[in-house]
Structure formats: C-alpha cells, structure tokens
N, C-alpha and C positions, 0 to 999 in steps of 0.2 A: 137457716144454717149456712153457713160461708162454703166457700170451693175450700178451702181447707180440711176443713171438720167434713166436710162429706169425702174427701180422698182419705183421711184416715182412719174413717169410718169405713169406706169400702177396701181399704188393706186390712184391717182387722176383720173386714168379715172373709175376706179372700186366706188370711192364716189361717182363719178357725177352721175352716170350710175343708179347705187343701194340707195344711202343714201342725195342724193341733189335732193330731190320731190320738186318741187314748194307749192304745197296744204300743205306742212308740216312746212315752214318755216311761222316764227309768222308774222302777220299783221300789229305791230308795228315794225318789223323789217325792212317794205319797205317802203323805203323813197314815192314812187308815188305810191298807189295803180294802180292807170288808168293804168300806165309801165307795159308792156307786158314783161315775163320772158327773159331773155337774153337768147340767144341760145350761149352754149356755145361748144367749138372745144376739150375739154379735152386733145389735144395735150400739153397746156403749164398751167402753174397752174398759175403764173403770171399773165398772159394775161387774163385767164378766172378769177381770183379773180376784176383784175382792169374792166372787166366787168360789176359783181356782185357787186363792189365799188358805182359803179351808181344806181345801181336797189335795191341796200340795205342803212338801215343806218348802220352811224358808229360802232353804238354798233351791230347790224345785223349782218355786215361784220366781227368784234370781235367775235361776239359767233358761227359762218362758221366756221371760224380760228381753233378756238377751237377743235367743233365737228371733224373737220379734223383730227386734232394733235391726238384726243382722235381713232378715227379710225385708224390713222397709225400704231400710240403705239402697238392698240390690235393685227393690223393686220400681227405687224415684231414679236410680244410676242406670237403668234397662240394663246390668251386667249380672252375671252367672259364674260361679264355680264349676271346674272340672276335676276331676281325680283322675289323675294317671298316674303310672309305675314311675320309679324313677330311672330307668332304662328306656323308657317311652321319652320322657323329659329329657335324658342326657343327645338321644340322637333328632330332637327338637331345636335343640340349642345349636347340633352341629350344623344342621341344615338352615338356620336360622345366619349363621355364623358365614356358612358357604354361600349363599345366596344376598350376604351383604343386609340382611336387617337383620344381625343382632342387634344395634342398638334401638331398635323400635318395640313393642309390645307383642307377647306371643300374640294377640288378636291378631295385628295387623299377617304376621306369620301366617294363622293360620286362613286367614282371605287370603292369600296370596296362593296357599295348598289348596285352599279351595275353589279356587278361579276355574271358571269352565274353561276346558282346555280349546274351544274355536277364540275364543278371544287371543288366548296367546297363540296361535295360528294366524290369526287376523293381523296380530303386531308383529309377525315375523314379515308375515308378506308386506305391508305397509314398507318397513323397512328396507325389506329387498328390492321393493319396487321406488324406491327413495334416491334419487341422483346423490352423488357423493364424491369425493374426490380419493376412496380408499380403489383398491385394484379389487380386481376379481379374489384375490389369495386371501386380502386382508375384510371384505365383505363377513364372512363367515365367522370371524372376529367379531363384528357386533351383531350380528346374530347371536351369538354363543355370551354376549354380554347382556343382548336384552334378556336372557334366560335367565343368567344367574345372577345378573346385579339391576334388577327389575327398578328398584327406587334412584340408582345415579343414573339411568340413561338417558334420563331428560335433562341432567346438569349436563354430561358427554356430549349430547348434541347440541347443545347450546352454546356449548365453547366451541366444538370443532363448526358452528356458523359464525361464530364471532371471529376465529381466525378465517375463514372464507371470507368475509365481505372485508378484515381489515386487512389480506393481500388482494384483494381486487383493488383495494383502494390505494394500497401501495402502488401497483401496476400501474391504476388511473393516473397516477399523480407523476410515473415515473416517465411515463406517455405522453403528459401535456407537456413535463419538462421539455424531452430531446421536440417538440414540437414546435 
C-alpha cells in the first residue's frame, strides 16, 4: 500500500473515530430512523461510505462527503476554525489595525497576542540598551514603536543604519577632502 493510500486511510479512520458521532448527524438526514447505525470497518472509505449510502439520504450522504473533504483539507493544511462573536472580531481588526498587521493574517495577529510577554521585555531592553543617535526624549519613541508596530521595526532600523553609515561616509569623504 503506498504512503498515500495509508494517510487516507488513516484520516478516514481518525473522521470516523473523532468527527462521524451518530447523535450529531441530522434526522433528516437518515433515510430510516428505526436503522440502527451502521458499524463501520474504517479500513476502506468506499466500503464504509456505500454503507452509510443505505443508512443515510442522498443529500446526507452529500453533506458526509463534504464534512470529510472539509476535514481532510484542514487536516494536510495543519489549519483550524474558530467562532467568535462579531464584536470579538470587530475589536480584533482594530487592534490588528493599531498594531500595524492589518494587512497580515488574523494568525499571524494572534501569535503576536500570544507572545509570552518576557520576550517583549527582552526586545524592549535589547533596544534600550542599543547605541543610537536618537536623544534620551526621542528613545521612548521607539520603544513605544517596537510595541505597536512590531513587523516595520526591522525595516525602521535598517534605514535609520543605512542613513548612519551613509553620514559617516559623508563626513569620511568630507574629511579626506579639507585634508
């Protein structure tokens, strides 16, 4: 049997197992109520859907199908569903929005919410403790940037080095000249 046919073999039995409850599948969905659940072998997905063919309707068997496809997807994508309120969602977006990744993926959002807070401790001090050409006033300014625009501050430092070495080199060159 190939590495294929065994990974789909072992999602089909991980659905039946975890996600194919009898009590959860709808009541218009089975053709005989009285029909006692099929016992199925999760060995062949085939054989157990042509099962389920009998013990469900049409459309039943259709929206299994589905469910299936919908758990495979998540399961080769390692991604997952959440439900929230859309009040939950609307001040998700603001803070998504104030912290400079709206345009990135709520995930990335919520690693960011999630972040153990010594790390962002650790990059405050890193920074503080970082030579710079801002004054003491203007320090607290990127402090207060690494907070809330966590994804530009490495593009922010990398200009404000690139203007550093190209007035140094200004200077150099302004230095050999009168020399």
């Amino acid at each position: 049997m190939t590495q294929t046919n065994n990974k789909d073999k072992a999602l089909w039995r991980a659905f039946i197992d975890g996600y194919l409850i009898p009590g959860e599948i709808k009541q218009q969905d089975i053709a005989d109520p009285t029909q006692a659940f099929p016992i199925l072998s999760g060995d062949c997905r085939k054989t157990d859907m042509a099962q389920l063919g009998q013990f469900l309707t049409p459309h039943g068997l259709k929206r299994l199908s589905a469910r299936f496809r919908k758990f495979k997807q998540r399961s080769q994508s390692h991604q997952t569903f959440i439900t929230i309120e859309q009040a939950t969602l609307a001040k998700l977006k603001r803070f998504a929005e104030h912290a400079g990744l709206h345009e990135d993926s709520y995930d990335l959002v919520l690693e960011y919410l999630l972040s153990p807070e010594e790390d962002l401790q650790t990059a405050k001090l890193q920074i503080q403790n970082m030579p710079t050409a801002l004054s003491q006033k203007e320090l607290p300014k990127l402090i207060k940037l690494r907070t809330e625009q966590q994804g530009n501050l490495i593009t922010f430092i990398k200009l404000q080095q690139e203007v550093a070495y190209k007035v140094a080199g200004m200077i150099a060159k302004h230095s050999n000249q009168k020399a």
